[in-house]
C-alpha positions, 0 to 999 in steps of 0.5 A, a space after each residue: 902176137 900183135 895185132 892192128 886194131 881200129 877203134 871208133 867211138 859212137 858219137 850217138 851212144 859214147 861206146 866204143 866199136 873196134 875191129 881187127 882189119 887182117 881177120 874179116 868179121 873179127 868185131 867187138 865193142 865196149 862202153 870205154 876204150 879199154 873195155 873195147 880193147 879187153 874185149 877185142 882182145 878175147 874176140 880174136 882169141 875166140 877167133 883163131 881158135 882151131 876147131 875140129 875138122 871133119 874130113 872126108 875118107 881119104 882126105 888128109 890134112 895138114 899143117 904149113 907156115 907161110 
């Protein structure tokens, strides 16, 4: 799966920072632009893995595609 990733280098330190715009809060950075990109990279993984729900009694849940 592709993503959009925005990579901006630190004037100050030379590192980079990058994010992925369609998933909030979903940052990295790296001391060079391919760290950053490796590093994003595992970001958004860790990101999109699911997680076991706790689910009230009765409440149900389920998958749907949009």
């Amino acid at each position: 799966m592709k993503w959009r990733v925005i990579l901006e280098e630190d004037p100050e330190t030379g590192e980079w920072a990058v994010w992925c715009p369609e998933l909030p809060g979903c940052t990295s950075v790296g001391e060079t632009e391919e760290e950053a990109l490796e590093n994003i990279k595992e970001a958004i993984q860790l990101y999109l893995q699911q997680e076991e729900i706790e689910l009230a009694p009765g409440a149900i849940a389920r998958e749907i595609i949009v």
